[in-house]
Backbone as a printed PyTorch tensor [residue, N CA C, xyz], in Angstrom:
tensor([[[119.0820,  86.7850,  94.9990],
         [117.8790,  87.1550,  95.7590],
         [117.3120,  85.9140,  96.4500]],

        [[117.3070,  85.9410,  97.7970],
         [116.9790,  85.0440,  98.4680],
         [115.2630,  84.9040,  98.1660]],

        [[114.9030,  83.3190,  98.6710],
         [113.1160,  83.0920,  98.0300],
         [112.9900,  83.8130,  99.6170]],

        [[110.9430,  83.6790,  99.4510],
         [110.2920,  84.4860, 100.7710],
         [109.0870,  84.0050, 100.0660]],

        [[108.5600,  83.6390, 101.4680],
         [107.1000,  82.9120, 101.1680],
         [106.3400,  84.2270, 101.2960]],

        [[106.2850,  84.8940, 101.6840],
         [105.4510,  86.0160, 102.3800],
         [105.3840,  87.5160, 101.7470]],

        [[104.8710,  88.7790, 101.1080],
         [105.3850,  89.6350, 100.8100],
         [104.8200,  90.8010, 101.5030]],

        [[105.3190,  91.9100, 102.2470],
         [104.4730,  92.8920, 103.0850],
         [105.1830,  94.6300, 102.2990]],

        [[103.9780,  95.3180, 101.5640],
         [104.5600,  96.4110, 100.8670],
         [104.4940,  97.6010, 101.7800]],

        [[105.1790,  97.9860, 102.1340],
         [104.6320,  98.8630, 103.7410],
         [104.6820, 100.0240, 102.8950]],

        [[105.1780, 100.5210, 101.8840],
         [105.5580, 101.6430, 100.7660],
         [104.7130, 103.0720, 101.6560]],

        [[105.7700, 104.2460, 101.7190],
         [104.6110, 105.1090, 102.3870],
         [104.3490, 105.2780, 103.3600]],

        [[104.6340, 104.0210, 104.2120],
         [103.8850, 104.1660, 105.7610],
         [105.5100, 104.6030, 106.1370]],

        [[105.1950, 105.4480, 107.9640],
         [106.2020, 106.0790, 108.2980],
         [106.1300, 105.2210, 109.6000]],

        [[107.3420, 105.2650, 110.8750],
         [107.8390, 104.6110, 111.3830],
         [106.1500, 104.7690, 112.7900]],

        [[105.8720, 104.2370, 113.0350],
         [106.2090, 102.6250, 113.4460],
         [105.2600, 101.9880, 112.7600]],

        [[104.4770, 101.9610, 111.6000],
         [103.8060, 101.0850, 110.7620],
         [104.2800, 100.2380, 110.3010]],

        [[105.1660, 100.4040, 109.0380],
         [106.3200,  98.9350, 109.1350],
         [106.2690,  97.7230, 109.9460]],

        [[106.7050,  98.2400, 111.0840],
         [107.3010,  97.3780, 112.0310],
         [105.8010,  96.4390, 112.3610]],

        [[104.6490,  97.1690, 112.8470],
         [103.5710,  96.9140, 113.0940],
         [102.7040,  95.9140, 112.2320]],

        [[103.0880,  96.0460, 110.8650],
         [102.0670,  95.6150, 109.7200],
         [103.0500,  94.4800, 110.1150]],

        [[104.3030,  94.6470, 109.6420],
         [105.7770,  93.1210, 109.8080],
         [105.5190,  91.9460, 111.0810]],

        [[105.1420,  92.7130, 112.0840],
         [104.9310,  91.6540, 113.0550],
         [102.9870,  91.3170, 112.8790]],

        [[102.4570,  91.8820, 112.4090],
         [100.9120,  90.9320, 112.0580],
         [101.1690,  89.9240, 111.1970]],

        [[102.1260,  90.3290, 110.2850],
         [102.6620,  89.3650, 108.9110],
         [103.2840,  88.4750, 109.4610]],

        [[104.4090,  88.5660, 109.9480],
         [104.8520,  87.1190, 110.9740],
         [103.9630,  86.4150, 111.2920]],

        [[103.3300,  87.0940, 113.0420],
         [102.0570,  86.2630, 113.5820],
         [101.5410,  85.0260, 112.5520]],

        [[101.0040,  85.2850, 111.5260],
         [100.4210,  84.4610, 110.8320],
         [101.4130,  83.3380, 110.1060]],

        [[102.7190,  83.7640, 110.0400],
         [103.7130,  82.7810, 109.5080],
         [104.3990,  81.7090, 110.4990]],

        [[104.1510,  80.5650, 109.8140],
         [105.0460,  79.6140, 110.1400],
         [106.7480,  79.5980, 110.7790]],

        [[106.8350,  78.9560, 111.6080],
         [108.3200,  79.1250, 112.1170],
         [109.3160,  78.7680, 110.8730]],

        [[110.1060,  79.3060, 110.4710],
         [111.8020,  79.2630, 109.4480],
         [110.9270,  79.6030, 107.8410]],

        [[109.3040,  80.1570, 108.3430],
         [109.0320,  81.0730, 107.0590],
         [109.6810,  82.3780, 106.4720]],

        [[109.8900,  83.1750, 105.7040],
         [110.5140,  84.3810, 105.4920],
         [109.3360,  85.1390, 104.7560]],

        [[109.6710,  86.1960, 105.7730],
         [108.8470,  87.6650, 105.0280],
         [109.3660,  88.3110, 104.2430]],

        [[109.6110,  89.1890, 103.1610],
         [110.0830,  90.2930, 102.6850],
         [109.0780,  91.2520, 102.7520]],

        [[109.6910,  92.5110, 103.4600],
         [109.2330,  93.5800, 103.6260],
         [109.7910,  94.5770, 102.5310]],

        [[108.8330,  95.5910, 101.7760],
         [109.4700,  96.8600, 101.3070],
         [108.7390,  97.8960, 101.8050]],

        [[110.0640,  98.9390, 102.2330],
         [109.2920, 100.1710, 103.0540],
         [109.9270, 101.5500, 102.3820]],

        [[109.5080, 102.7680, 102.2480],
         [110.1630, 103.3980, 101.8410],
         [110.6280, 104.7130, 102.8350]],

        [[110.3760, 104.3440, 104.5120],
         [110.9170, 104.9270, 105.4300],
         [112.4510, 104.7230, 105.8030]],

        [[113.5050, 105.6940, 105.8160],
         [114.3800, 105.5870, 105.7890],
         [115.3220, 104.9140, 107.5110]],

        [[114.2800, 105.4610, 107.6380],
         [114.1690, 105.0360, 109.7300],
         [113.8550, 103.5040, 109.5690]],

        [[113.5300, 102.9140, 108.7420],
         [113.1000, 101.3670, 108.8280],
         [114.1750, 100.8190, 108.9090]],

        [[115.3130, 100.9790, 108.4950],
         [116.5220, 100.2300, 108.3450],
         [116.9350,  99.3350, 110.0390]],

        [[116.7750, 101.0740, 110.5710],
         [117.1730, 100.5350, 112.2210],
         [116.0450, 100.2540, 113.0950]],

        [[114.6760, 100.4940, 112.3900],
         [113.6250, 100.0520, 113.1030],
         [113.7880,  98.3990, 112.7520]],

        [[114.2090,  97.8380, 112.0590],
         [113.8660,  96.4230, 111.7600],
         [114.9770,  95.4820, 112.6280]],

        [[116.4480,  96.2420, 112.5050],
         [117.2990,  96.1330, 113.1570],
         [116.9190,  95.1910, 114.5690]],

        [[116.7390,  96.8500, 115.2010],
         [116.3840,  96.4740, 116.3230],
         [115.0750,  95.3780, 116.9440]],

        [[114.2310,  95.3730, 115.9880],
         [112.8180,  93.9130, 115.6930],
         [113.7210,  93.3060, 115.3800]],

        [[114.5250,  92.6290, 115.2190],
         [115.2440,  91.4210, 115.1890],
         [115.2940,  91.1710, 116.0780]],

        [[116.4960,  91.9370, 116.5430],
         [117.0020,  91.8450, 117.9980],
         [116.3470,  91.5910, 119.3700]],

        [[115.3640,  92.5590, 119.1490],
         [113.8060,  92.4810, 120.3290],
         [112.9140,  90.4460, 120.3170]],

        [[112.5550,  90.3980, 118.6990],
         [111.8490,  89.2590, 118.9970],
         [112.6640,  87.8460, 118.6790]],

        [[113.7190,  88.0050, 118.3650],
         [114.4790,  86.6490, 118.1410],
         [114.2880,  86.5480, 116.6880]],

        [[113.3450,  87.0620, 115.7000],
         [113.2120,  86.6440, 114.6670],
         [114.7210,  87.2060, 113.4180]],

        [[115.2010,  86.4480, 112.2230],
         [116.2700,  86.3710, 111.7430],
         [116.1190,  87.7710, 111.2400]],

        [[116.8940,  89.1330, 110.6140],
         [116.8740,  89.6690, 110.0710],
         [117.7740,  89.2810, 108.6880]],

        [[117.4760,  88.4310, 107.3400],
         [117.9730,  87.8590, 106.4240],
         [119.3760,  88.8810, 105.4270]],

        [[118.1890,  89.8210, 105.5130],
         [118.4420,  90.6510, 104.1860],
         [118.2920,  92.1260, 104.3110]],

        [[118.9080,  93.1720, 103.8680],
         [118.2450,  94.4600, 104.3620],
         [119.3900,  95.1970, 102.9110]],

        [[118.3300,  95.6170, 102.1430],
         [119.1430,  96.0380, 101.2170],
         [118.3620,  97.3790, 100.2000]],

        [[118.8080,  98.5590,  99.8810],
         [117.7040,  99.5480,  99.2360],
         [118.2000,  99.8570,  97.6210]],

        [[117.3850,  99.9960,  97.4220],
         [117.0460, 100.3070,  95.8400],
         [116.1930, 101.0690,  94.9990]],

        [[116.7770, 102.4300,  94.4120],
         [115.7810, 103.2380,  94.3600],
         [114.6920, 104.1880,  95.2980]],

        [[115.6470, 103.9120,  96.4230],
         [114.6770, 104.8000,  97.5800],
         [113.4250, 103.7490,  97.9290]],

        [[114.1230, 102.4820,  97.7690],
         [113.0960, 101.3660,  98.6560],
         [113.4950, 100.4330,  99.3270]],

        [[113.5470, 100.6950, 100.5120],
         [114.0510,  99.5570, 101.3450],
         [113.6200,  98.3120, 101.6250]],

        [[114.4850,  96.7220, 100.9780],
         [113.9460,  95.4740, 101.5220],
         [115.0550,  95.1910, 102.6790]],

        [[113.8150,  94.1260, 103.3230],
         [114.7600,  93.5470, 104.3620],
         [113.4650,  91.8390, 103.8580]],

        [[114.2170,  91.3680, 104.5670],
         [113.9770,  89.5800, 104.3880],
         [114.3080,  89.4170, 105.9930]],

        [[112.9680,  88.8580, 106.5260],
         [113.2580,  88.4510, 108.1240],
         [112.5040,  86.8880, 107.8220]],

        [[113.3650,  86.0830, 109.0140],
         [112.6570,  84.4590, 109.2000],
         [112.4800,  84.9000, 110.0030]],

        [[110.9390,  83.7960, 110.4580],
         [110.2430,  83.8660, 111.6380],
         [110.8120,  83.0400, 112.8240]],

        [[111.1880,  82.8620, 113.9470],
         [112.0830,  82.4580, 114.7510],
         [111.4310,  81.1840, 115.0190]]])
């Protein structure tokens, strides 16, 4: 399990909250900081995906457990 300075529980919220709460949580982080996000929208997988892709920031980690999805993003 990779470390993460940051932790954002999005649990519950449906698509596009995640993504929304994830990039306020960035904003405030330091550049080559890491967030871990857990969401339990199943649509988050490729919503985060594609937030990688969109803001440059790393997508680390993306892995589910129990019907909870983490992902681990660095801030670019």
């Amino acid at each position: 399990m990779a470390d993460y300075d940051e932790e954002l529980d999005a649990s519950g919220l449906n698509c596009p909250l995640p993504i929304l709460r994830a990039k306020k949580a960035l904003a405030g982080l330091d550049a080559g900081k890491v967030l871990r996000i857990v969401a339990t929208d199943p649509g988050s997988v490729k919503d985060f995906e594609a937030f990688a892709k969109q803001t440059g920031n790393e997508l680390m980690e993306s892995t589910e457990e129990d019907g909870k999805f983490c992902f681990l993003m660095k801030k670019a």
